[in-house]
TORDOZA-596860 format. One record per residue (C-alpha): z, x, y; residue in one letter. Coordinates in steps of 0.001 Angstrom, whole numbers, padded with zeros to 6 digits, always signed. Example, Ala and Ser with C-alpha at 12.3 -4.5 7.8 and 13.67 -1.06 7.14 Angstrom:
residues 2
+007800+012300-004500A
+007140+013670-001060S
//
This chain:
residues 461
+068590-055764-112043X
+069406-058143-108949X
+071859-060156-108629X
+074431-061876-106101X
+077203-063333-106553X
+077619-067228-105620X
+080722-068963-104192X
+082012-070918-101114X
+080715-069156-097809X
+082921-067492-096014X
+083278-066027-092859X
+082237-062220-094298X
+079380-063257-096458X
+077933-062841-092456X
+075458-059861-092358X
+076249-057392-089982X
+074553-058638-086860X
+073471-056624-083632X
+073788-057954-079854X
+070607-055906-079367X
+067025-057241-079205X
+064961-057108-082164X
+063777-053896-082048X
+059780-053797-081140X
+059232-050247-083139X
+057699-050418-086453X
+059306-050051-089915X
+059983-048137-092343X
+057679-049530-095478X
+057963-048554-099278X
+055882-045268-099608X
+057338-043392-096301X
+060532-044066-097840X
+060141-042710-101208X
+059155-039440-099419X
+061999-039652-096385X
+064940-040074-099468X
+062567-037117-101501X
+063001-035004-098456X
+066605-035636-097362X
+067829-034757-101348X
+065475-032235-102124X
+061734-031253-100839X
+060521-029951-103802X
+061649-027004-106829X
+061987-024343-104082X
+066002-023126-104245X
+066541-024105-107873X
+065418-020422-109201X
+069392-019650-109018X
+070293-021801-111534X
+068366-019828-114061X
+070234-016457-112765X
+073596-017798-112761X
+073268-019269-116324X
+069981-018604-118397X
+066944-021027-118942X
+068509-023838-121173X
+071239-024582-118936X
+069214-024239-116035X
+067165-027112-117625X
+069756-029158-118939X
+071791-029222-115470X
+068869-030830-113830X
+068121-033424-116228X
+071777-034094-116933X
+072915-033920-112881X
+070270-036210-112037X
+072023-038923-114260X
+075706-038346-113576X
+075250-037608-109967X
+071812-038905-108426X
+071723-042601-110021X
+075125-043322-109082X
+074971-042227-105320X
+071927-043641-105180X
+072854-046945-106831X
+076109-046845-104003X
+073770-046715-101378X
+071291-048878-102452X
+074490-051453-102769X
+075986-050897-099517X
+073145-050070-097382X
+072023-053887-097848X
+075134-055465-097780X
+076201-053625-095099X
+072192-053912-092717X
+071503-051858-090065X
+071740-048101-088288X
+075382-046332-089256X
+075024-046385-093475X
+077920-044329-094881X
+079933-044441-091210X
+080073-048479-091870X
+081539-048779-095064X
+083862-046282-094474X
+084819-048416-091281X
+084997-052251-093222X
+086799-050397-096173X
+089774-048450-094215X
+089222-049094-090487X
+087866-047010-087813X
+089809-043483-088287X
+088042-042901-091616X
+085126-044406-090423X
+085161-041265-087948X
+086195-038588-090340X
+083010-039938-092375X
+080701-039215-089784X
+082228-036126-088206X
+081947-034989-092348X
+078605-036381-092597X
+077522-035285-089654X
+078669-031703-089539X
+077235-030645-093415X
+073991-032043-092069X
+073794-030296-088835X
+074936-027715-090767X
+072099-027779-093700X
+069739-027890-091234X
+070555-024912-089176X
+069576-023258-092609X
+066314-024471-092491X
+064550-022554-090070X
+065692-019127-091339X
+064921-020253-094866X
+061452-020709-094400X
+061116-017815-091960X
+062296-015328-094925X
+059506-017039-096905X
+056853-016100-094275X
+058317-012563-093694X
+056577-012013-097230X
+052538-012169-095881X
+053714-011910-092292X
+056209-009154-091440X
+056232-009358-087873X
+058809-012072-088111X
+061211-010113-089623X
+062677-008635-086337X
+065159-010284-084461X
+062802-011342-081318X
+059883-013343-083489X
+062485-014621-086129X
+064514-016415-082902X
+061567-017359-081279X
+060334-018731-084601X
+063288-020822-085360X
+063489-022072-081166X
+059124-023185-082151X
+060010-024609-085445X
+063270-026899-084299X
+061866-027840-080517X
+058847-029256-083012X
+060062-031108-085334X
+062702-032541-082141X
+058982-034005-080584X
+057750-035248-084009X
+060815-037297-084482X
+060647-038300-080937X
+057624-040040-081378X
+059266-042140-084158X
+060630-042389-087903X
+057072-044410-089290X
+055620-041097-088291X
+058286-039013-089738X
+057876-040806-092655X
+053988-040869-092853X
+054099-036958-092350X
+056611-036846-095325X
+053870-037970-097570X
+051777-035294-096832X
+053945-032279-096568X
+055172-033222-099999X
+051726-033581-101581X
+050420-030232-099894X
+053637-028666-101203X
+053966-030206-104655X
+050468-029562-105488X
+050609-025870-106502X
+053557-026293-108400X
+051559-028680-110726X
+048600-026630-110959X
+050926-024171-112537X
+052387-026325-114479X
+049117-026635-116058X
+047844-022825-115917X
+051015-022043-117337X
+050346-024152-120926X
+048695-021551-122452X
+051187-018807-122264X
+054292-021110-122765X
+055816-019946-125927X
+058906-022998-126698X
+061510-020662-127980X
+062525-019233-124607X
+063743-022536-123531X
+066705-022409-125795X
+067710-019111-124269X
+071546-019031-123026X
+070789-016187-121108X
+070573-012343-121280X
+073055-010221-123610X
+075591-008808-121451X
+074823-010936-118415X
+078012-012751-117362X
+077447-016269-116199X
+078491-017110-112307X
+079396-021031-112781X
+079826-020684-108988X
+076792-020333-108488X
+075155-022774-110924X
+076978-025730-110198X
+076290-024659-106046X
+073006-024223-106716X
+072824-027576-108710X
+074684-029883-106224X
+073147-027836-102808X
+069430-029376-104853X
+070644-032906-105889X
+072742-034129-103047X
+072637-035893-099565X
+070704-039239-101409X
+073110-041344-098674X
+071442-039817-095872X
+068940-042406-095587X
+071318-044880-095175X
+071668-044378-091685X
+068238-045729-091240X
+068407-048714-092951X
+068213-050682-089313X
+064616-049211-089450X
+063155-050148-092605X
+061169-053183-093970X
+062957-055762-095801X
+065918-053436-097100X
+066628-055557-099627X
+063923-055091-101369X
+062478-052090-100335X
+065607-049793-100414X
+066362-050075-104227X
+062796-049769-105088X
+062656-046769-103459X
+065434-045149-104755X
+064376-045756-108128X
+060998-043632-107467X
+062577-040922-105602X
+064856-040240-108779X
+061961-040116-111090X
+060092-037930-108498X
+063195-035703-107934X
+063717-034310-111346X
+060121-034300-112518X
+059827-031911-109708X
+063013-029752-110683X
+062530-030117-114115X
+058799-029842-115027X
+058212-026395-112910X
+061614-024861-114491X
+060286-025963-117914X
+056656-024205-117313X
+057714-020899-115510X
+061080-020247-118228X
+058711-021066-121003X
+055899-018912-119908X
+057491-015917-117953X
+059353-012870-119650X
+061251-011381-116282X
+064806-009907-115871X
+066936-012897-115738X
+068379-010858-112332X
+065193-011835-110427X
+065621-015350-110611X
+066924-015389-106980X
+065460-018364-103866X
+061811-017699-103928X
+061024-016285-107559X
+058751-019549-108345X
+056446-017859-105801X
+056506-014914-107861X
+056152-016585-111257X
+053154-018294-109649X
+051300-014800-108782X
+052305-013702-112390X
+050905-016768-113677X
+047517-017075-111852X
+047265-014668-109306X
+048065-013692-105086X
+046441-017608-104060X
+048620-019802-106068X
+051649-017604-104810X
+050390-017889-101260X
+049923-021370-101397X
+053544-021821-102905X
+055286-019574-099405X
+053270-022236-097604X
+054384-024785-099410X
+057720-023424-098880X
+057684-023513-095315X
+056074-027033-095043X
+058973-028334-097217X
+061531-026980-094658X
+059666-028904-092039X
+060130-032064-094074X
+063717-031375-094874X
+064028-030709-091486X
+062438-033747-090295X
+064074-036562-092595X
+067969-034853-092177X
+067334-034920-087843X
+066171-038861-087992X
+069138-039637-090741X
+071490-037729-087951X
+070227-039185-085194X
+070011-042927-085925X
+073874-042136-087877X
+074653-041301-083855X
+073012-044650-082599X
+075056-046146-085135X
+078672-044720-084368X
+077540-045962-080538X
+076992-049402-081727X
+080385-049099-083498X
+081704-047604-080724X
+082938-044636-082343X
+080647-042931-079664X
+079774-043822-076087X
+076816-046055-075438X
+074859-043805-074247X
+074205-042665-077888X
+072625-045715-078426X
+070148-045191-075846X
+066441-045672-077248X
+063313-044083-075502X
+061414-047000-073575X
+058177-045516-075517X
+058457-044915-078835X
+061709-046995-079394X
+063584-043546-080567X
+067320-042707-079839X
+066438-039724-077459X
+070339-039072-076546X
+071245-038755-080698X
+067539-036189-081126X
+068815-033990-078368X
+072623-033845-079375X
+071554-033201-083073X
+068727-030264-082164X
+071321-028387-079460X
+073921-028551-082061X
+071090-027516-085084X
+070195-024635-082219X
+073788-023620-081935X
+074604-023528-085377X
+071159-021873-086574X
+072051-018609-085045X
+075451-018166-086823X
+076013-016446-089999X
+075865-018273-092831X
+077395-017853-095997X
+080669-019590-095257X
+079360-022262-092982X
+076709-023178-096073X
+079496-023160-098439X
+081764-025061-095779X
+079312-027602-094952X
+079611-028474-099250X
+083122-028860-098509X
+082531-031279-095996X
+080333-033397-097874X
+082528-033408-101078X
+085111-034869-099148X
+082829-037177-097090X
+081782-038523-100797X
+084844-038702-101945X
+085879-041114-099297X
+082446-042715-099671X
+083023-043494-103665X
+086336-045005-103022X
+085001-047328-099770X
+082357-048466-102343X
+085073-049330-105082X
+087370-051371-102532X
+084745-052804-100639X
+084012-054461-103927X
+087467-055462-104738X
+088727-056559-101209X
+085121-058554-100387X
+084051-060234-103786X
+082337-062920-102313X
+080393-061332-099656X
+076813-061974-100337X
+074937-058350-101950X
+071186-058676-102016X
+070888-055672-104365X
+074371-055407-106598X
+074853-052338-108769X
+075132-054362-112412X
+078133-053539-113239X
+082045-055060-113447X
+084663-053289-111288X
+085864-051382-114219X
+082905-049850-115268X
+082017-048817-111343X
+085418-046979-111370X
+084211-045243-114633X
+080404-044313-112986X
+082186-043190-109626X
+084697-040984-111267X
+082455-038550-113248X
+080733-037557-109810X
+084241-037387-108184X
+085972-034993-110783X
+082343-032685-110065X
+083590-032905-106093X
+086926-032375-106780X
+086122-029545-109217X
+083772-027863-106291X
+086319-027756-103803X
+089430-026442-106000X
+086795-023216-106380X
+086378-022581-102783X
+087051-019970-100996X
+090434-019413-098637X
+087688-019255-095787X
+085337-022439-096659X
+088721-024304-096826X
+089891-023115-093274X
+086898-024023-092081X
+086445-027214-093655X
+090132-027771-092332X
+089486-026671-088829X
+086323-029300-088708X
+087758-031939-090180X
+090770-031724-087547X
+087961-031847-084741X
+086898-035145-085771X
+090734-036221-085548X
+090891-034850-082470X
+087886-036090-080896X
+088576-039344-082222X
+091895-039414-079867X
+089878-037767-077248X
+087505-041025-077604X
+090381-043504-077435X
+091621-041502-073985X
+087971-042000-072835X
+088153-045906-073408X
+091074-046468-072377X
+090711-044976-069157X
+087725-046324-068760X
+085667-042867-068371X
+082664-043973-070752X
+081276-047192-071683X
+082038-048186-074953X
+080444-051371-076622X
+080882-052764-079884X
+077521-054419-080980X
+078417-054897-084796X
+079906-058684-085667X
+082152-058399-087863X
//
């Protein structure tokens, strides 16, 4: 439900305003977006098969209906608040900056930015494993690097020519690559046999809790990315919450539905549930095409992951410029398609760096990052809404201070839980990164001060 709240204007019931002209590129309208937020969360069931190995099919089930309560709705009711109070390109790196002033507002998008750069470097590989399958060549070193080099340089051009495309694009890649899943959803109702859904599990198998609440947050998370976009989209206010409503239905229909077919109509080693099984259960189900289809599918989801996490990076660039948090020349915007170029080509080099790296740690690091970038994000939203309580909110989460503190801290005590299990290493690193975005926050202040960049802040407060 709407609502705002009324009272004497004040100087911060102001929207955020930009110095800028209007911006002549289209928008962002209701369907593209469903798709952008379904592809910066999720892109479909593949990478949810773990859940099922770490903990047997009934909790693999339950954690994705349950998660998508206790975590999705709230972050996505946060954003959904603050991304229209708070208008335009920047999302989480705003709030941060009105709630606790512009350090945190830079250790939110160094956090942000680095566990997004860093899921994306993942990408690539990830779907190159799934091609490896029907096309071996790629599995040695030369193809697999000039793969990945083809598959981010393309995706760097598509989002050059501009988000409405992105977005457009979205829509298809997910219905190609949802499609097979629900064809076996259906094949599979014969064979489904109800009991096995209650199963905790095989005798003797321990359960890795590591692994299944990785594997569940790793599926379910990143729903403020598109925040950072909300400078591009079609009446926000409006469009934004709608939006976020239908990705969370879409979301765990897709995570749920497949898991619910394939555990109910496929007797395997509970060992084999690994990244990519669903492929497998579909050949077991109805044969080599449906499987095929599925490593497509696979691959096409990657792109759209790919796609939606490099615009949500590079407009969260064009938005620390406008803040200047980063030089202006982050802001700069391609005279034709309207794009930041600058924030494309920082994001891919980086993605390139990054993508040829090993990976365990920096996966596991990059969590780190973003549980502490939420963290920080949960407790902007809460004093945001105690220290402004007139500023005007044109979609309000329902709910009295009291009860938001209740809804933020279920999600928090998940984050906090997450990092206390990391490893030495993930912590180091997470450590290490963080003090990079201390130090090149200094490093920026030098900069201004002597007058080595041009800075410009374009945001009214």
């Amino acid at each position: 439900s709407m609502a705002t709240t009324a009272g004497p204007p004040e100087n911060d019931q102001l929207p955020t305003t930009t110095l800028q002209p209007p911006s002549k590129s289209k928008k962002l309208t209701l369907l593209p977006l469903i798709f952008m937020i379904y592809f910066e969360v999720s892109g479909g069931p593949y990478g949810e098969e773990p859940t099922v190995e770490a903990a047997g099919p009934l909790l693999a089930i339950l954690g994705f209906l349950i998660f998508s309560f206790l975590w999705c709705i709230p972050e996505a009711l946060i954003t959904a608040e603050l991304s229209t109070t708070f208008p335009g390109n920047g999302g989480f790196v705003v709030w941060a900056d009105r709630a606790f002033g512009p350090i945190f507002g830079t250790l939110m998008g160094t956090w942000k930015f680095l566990s997004t750069v860093v899921n994306m470097a993942s990408l690539p590989a990830l779907s190159i494993n799934y091609l490896t399958n029907s096309l071996p060549v790629f599995s040695t070193p030369l193809w697999g690097h000039v793969a990945v080099l083809v598959f981010v340089l393309l995706c760097s051009v598509v989002n050059y020519v501009g988000v409405v495309i992105v977005g457009y694009i979205a829509v298809v890649l997910a219905a190609v690559s949802l499609a097979p899943f629900a064809l076996m959803c259906l094949i599979s109702i014969p064979r489904i046999r109800p009991h096995r859904w209650i199963s905790l599990g095989q005798k003797g198998v321990k359960r890795d809790w590591n692994l299944y609440f990785n594997t569940l947050f790793w599926n379910l998370n990143y729903w403020d990315s598109i925040s950072t976009l909300a400078g591009e989209v079609e009446d926000p206010n409006k469009t934004l919450p709608s939006a976020f409503l239908w990705a969370v239905i879409l979301i765990s229909v897709s995570y749920v539905l497949p898991l619910v077919a394939v555990t109910g109509a496929v007797v395997v080693d509970q060992s084999e549930w690994q990244t990519g099984f669903m492929a497998d259960a579909a050949g077991i189900i109805s044969g080599q095409w449906l499987k095929v289809w599925i490593e497509i599918g696979a691959v096409l989801s990657s792109i759209g992951l790919f796609q939606a996490q490099l615009s949500s990076c590079s407009y969260q660039l064009l938005g620390m410029a406008d803040l200047a948090f980063l030089p202006r020349v982050f802001a700069a915007k391609s005279k034709w398609f309207d794009t930041p170029w600058v924030g494309i080509s920082a994001s891919t080099l980086i993605v390139l760096g990054v993508s040829y790296l090993s990976f365990t740690n920096i996966v596991s690091s990059a969590n780190f990052l973003y549980s502490m970038g939420m963290l920080l994000e949960f407790s902007s939203f809460l004093w945001l809404r105690w220290k402004l309580p007139q500023r005007i909110r044109p979609y309000r989460v329902p709910l009295k201070l009291p009860a938001l503190i209740a809804m933020c801290a279920v999600p928090a005590a998940f984050l906090v839980f997450l990092m206390a299990i990391s490893t030495k290493i993930v912590v180091l690193v997470g450590g290490a990164m963080t003090a990079g975005g201390i130090g090149w926050f200094a490093l920026m202040r030098v900069f201004r001060w002597k007058k080595w960049m041009v800075f410009e802040r374009v945001h009214d407060d």
